[in-house]
C-alpha positions in Angstrom: 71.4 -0.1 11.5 72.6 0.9 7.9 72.2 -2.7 7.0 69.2 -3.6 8.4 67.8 -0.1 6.1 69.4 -1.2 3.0 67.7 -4.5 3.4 64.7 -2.8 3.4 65.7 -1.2 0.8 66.1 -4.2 -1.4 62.9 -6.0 -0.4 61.2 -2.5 -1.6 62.7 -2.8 -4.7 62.1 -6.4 -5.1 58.5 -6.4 -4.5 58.1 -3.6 -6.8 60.2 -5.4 -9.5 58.4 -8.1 -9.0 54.9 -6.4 -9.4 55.9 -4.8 -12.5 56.9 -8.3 -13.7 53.6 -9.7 -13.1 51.6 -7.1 -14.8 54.0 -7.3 -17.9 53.3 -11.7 -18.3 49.7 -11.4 -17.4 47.4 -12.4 -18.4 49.4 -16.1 -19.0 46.3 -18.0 -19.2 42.1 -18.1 -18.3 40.6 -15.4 -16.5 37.7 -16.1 -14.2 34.6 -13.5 -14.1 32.6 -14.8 -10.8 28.7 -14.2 -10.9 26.9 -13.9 -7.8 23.6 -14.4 -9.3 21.8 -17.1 -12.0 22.4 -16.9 -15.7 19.6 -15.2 -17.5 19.8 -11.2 -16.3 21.3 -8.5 -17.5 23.6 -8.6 -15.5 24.7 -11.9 -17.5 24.1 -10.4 -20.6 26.2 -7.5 -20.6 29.0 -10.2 -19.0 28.9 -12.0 -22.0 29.0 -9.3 -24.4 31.6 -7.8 -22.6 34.4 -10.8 -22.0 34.3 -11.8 -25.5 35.9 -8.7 -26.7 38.0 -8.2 -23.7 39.5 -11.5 -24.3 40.5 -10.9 -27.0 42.4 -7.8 -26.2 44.0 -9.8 -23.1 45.2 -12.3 -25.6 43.8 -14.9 -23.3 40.1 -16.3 -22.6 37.8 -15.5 -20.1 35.1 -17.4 -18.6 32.1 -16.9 -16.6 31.6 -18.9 -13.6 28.0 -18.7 -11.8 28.4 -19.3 -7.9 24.5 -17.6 -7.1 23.2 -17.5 -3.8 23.1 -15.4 -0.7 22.4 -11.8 -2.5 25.5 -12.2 -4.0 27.4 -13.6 -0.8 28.7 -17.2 -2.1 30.2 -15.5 -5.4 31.9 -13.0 -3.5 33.2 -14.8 -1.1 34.9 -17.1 -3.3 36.5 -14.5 -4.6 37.6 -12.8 -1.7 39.2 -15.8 -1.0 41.1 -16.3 -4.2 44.7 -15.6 -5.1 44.9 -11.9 -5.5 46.6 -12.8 -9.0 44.0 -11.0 -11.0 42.8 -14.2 -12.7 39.7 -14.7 -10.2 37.3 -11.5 -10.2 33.9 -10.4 -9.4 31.5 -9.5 -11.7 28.2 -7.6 -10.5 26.9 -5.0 -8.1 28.9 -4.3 -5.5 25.8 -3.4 -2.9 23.5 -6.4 -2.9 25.7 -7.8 -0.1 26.6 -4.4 1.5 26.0 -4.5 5.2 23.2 -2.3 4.9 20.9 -4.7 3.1 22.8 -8.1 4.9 23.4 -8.7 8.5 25.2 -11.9 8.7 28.3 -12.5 6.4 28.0 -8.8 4.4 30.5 -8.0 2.2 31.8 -4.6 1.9 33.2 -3.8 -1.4 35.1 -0.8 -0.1 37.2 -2.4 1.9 36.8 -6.3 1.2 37.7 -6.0 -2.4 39.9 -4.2 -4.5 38.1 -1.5 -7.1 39.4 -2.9 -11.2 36.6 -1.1 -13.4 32.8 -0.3 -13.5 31.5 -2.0 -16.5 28.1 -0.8 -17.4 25.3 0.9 -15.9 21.5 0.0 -15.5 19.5 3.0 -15.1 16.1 2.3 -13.8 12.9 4.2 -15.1 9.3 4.4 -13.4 6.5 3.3 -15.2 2.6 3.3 -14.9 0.0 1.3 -16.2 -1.7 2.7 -19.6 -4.8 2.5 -17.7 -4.7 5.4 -15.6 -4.9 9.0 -16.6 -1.2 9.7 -15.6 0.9 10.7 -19.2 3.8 12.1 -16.6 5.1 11.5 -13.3 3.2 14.3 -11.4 -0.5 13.3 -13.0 0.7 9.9 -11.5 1.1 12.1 -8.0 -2.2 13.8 -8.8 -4.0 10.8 -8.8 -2.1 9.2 -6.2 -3.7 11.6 -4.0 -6.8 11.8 -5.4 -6.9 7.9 -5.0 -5.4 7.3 -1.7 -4.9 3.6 -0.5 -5.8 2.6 -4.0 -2.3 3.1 -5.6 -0.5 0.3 -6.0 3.1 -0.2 -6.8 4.9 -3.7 -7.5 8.2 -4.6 -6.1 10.0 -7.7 -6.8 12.9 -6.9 -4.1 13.6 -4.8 -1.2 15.8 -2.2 -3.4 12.4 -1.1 -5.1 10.7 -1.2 -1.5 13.6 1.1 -1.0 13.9 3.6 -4.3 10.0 3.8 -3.9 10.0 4.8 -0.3 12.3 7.4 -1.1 10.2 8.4 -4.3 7.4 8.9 -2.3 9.6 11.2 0.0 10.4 13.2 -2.6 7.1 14.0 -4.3 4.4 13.1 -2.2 3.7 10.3 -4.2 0.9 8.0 -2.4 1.4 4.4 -2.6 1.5 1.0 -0.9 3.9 -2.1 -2.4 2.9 -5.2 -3.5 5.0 -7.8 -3.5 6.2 -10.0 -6.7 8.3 -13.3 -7.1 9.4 -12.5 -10.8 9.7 -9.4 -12.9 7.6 -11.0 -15.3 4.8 -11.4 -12.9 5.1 -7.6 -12.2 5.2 -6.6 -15.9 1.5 -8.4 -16.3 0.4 -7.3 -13.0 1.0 -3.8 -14.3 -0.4 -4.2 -18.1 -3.9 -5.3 -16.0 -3.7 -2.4 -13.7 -3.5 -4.7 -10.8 -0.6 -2.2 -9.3 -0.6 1.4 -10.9 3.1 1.9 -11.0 6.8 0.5 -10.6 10.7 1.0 -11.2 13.0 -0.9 -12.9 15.3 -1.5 -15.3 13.6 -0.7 -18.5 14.4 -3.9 -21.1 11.3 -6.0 -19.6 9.2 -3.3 -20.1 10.0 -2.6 -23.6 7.7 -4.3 -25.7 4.4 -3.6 -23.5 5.4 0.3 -24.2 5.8 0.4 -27.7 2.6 -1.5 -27.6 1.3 0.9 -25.6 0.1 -1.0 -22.0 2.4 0.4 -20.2 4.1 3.9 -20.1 7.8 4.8 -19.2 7.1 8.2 -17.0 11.3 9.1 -16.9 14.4 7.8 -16.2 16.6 7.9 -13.0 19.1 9.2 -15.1 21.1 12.5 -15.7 20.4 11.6 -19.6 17.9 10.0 -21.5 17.9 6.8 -22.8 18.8 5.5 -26.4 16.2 3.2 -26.3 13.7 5.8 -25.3 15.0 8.9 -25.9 11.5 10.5 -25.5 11.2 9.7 -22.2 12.5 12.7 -19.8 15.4 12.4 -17.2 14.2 12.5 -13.4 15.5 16.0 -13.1 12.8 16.8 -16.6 10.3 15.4 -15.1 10.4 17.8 -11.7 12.5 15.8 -9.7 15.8 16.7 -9.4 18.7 14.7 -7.3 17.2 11.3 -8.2 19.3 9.1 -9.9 19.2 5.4 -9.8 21.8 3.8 -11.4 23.0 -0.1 -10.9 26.5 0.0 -11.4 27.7 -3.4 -12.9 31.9 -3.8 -12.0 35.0 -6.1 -11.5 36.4 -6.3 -8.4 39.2 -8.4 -7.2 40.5 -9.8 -4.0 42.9 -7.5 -1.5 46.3 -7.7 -2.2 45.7 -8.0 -5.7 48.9 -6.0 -7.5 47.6 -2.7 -8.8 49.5 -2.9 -12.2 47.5 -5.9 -12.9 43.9 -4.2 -11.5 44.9 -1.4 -13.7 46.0 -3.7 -17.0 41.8 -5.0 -16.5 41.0 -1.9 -16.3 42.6 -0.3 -19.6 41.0 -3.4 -21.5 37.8 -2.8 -19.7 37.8 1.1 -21.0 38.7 0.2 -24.7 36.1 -2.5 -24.8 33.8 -0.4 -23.7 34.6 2.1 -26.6 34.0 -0.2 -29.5 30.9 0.8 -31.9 29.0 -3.0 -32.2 30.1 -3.3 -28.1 28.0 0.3 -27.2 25.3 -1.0 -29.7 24.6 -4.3 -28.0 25.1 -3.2 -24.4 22.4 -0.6 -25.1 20.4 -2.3 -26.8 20.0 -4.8 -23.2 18.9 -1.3 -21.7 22.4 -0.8 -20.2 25.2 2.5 -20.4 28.6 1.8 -21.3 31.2 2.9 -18.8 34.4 1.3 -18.4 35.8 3.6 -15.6 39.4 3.6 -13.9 39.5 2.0 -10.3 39.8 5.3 -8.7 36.3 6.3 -10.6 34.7 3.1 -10.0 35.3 3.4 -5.8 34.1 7.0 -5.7 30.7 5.6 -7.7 30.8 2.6 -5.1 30.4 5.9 -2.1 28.2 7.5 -4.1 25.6 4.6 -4.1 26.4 4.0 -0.7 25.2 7.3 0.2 22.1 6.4 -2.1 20.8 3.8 -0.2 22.1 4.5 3.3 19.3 7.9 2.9 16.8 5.1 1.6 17.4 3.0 4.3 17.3 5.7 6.7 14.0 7.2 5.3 12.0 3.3 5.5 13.7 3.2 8.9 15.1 -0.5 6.8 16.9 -2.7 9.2 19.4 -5.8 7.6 18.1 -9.0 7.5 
């Protein structure tokens, strides 16, 4: 019996020996940051902002590696499926394959990946058309009522369908969607006054508002935004509790060792720090964050929660 413990014993210590060796030699060479989605978003922008600097505080390059399709499905499962070595990891938001928006082949990030760091964060704002007498989110309501089946609002996916449904809930906002292939599409149907209002993230928007053809009512933030920092928070504007934020993160494959998920995440977190990395990352309409993977799970419940309650409230069933 003895023997058989101190057997144990030893493989304990030699699998944590061995995990501390790991994270002292890596990275050894290239490090993979999987995309679920096309080149061309934000998304990809902060990305490439973002693995420049980390490489070179890793003292090895990184590259991006775009595997779109599925809401996010075929990049993630490629890397679920990868060594857990911490040279293969995904890069994006963790709930466009949750199981609440997929039915077949959904990925839960809680369990089906290993937390490393949230990167950045997209806030979204609301904006109206110029056209209509609404300066501020409740004359958008006033007239919402005052108009009713005549409000529009444009939605390019089913997460707006979603944050809208529960904007309405909230306020007593009175709208119906209309749907759009592209942002860019939504951004003219808006400057026309073709739909009255929308959400999203705010860098598409920004040049038709400081032109003046489309106004920025608040942000789904707890803080303003650099790029509009006259623009109140959701809680300014009279709504309180309503927050969206797209959390943009690595994640790694199960089993991947945590001094290594941890090593990411340092380099993640002083990236994130640097003066010309803030600049740029805000200047796409993003947040800097560069949390710890303890921080960046609790985030991943608390957006859970987010959209579970918007679900619930469209009565929204997977696809």
């Amino acid at each position: 019996m003895k023997q058989a413990l101190w057997k144990v014993a030893i493989a304990i210590a030699g699998f944590a020996l061995a995990d501390t060796a790991s994270a002292q030699s890596y990275p050894s060479k290239t490090i993979q940051f999987i995309h679920g989605f096309p080149p061309g978003t934000i998304l990809d922008a902060v990305s490439r902002v973002v693995s420049v600097e980390m490489a070179k505080l890793l003292g090895q390059p990184i590259i991006l590696d775009f595997k779109p399709g599925g809401n996010g499905i075929v990049g993630g499962k490629y890397v679920m499926n990868a060594k857990p070595d911490g040279y293969t990891l995904y890069y994006g938001n963790a709930t466009s394959f949750h199981p609440l928006f997929i039915h077949e082949n959904a990925i839960f990030a809680g369990t089906d990946f290993a937390p490393v760091s949230n990167v950045a964060a997209v806030p979204y704002f609301v904006f109206s058309s110029a056209k209509i007498p609404a300066t501020n989110f409740q004359e958008l309501v006033a007239y919402s009522k005052a108009n009713v089946d005549n409000v529009k609002f444009g939605a390019t996916s089913q997460t707006i369908d979603l944050i809208m449904q529960m904007l309405k809930d909230k306020n007593g906002l009175v709208s119906r969607g209309i749907p759009y292939k592209s942002t860019g599409q939504m951004v003219t149907a808006l400057i026309v006054n073709e739909v009255e209002t929308t959400i999203g993230a705010v860098q598409p928007f920004l040049p038709h508002i400081k032109s003046g053809t489309i106004r920025a009512l608040f942000v789904a933030s707890p803080k303003r935004s650099p790029l509009l920092p006259n623009v109140p928070t959701s809680a300014e504007a009279g709504i309180p509790n309503f927050e969206v934020t797209f959390n943009y993160g690595l994640w790694a494959p199960v089993g991947t060792p945590k001094d290594i998920a941890q090593k990411v995440s340092t380099a993640v977190a002083a990236t994130m720090k640097l003066p010309a990395v803030i600049e740029q990352i805000r200047g796409i309409g993003a947040e800097p964050v560069g949390s710890t993977p303890e921080e960046q799970l609790r985030a991943f419940e608390l957006d859970t929660r987010f959209w579970t309650e918007a679900a619930r409230l469209s009565n929204f069933k997977p696809q």
